[in-house]
C-alpha positions as CSV (number, residue, x, y, z in Angstrom):
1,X,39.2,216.8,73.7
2,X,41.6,218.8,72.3
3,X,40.6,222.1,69.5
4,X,43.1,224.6,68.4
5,X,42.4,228.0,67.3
6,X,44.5,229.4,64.6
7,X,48.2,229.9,65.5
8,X,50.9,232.5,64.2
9,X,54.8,232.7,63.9
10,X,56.7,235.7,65.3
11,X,60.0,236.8,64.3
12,X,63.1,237.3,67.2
13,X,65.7,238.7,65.2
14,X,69.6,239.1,66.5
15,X,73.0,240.4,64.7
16,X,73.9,237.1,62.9
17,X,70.6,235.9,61.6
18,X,66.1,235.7,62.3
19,X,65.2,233.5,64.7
20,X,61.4,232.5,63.8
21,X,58.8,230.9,66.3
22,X,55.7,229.3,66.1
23,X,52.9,229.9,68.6
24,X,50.0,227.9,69.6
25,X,46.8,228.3,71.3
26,X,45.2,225.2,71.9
27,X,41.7,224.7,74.0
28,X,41.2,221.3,76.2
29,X,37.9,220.3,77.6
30,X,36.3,217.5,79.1
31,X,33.2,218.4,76.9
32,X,31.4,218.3,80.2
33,X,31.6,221.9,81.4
34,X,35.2,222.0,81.9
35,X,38.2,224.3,79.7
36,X,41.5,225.2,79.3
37,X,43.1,227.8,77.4
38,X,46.8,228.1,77.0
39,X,49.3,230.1,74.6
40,X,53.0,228.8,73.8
41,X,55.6,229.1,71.8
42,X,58.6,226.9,70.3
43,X,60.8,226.8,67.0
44,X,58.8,223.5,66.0
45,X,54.4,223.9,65.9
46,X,54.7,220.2,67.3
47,X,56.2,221.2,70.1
48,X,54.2,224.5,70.8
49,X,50.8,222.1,70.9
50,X,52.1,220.2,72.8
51,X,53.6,222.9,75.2
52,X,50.2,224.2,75.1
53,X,48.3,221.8,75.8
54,X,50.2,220.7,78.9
55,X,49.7,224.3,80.1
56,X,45.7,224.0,79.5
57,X,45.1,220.7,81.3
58,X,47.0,223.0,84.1
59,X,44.7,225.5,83.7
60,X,41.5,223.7,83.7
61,X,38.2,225.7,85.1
62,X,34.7,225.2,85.5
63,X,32.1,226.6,83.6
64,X,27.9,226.8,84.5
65,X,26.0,225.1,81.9
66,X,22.3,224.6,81.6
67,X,22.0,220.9,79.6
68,X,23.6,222.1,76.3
69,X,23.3,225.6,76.3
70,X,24.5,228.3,78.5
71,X,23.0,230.0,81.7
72,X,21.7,233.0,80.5
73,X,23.4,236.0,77.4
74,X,26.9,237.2,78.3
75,X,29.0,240.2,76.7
76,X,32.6,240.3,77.2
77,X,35.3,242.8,76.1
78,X,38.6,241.7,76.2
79,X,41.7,244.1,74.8
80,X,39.7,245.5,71.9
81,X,37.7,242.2,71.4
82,X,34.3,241.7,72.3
83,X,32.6,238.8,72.7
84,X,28.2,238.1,72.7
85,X,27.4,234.7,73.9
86,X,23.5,233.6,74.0
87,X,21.6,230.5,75.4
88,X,19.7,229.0,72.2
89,X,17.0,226.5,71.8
90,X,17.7,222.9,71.8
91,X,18.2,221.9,68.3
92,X,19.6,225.2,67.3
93,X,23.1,224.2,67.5
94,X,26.4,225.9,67.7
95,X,26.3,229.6,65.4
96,X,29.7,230.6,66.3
97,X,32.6,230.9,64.3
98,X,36.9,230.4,65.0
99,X,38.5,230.7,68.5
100,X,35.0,230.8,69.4
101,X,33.7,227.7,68.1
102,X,36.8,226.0,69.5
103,X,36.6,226.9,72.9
104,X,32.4,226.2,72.8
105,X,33.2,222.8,71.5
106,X,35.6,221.9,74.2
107,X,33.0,223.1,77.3
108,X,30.5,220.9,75.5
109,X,28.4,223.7,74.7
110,X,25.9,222.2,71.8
111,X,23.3,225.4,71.5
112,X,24.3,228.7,71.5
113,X,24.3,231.9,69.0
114,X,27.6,234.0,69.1
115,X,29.0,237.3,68.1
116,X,32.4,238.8,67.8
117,X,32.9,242.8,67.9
118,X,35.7,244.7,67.3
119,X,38.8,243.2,67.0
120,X,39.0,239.4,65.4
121,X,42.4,238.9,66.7
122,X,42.4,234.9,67.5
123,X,43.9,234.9,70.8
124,X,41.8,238.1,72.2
125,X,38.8,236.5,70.7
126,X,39.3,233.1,72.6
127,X,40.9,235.0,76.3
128,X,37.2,237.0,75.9
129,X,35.2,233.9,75.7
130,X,36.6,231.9,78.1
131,X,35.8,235.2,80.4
132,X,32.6,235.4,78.9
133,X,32.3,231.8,80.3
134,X,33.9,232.0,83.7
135,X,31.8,234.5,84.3
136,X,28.5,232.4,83.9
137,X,26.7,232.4,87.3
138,X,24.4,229.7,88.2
139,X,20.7,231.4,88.6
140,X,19.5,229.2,91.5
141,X,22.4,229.9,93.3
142,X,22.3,233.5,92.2
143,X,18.7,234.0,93.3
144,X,19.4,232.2,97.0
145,X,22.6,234.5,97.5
146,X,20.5,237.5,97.1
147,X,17.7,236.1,98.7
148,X,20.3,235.9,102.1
């Protein structure tokens, strides 16, 4: 499953004329607790996705779930972009808007309420959730690692 937050152009410019690229941030997921995030660039938007997306099948992690929601609440800050992620009833479904919603929908999240602060910067926003996400922790494991 492929979803790809909003992309920009940036401007190289030399002595004899502009040079303009297109960038794209694309999110891959399995839709079963697996993402990738990956930003890249090219002259063409076709060939930054597709750049992109070979670099986020490469960078692939794993994220906790609990059935279609998350673990527990998670706050992450991320240049000057901060992230609120909360576990939500079933039925609920998914309250979160842009890079957000992307990257949710590729984990396979299906019930969660969400929150950006600060900055809405597209590519801070996602790089936040996806740490937001990472940084998930199982709480059986949790409580048996403290138990030990």
């Amino acid at each position: 499953m492929i979803r790809r937050p909003p992309r920009s152009t940036h401007c190289i410019s030399s002595a004899a004329s502009d040079v303009y690229k297109r960038q794209a941030m694309v999110a891959v997921g399995d839709g079963a607790g697996k993402v990738g995030i990956a930003l890249a660039s090219a002259s063409a938007v076709p060939d930054a996705v597709q750049r992109a997306v070979q670099y986020a099948k490469n960078k692939m992690v794993e994220i906790n779930l609990n059935n279609t929601t998350l673990p527990h609440e998670g706050v992450y800050k991320f240049g000057s972009s901060k992230v609120m992620l909360k576990p939500a009833a079933p039925g609920t479904g998914l309250i979160a808007g842009g890079g957000v919603r992307a990257v949710l929908e590729a984990v396979g999240v299906k019930d969660v309420v969400s929150k950006t602060f600060g900055s809405t910067n597209a590519i801070n926003v996602v790089y936040a959730t996806v740490e937001a996400l990472k940084a998930m922790k199982d709480p059986k494991k949790e409580i048996s690692r403290r138990k030990n």
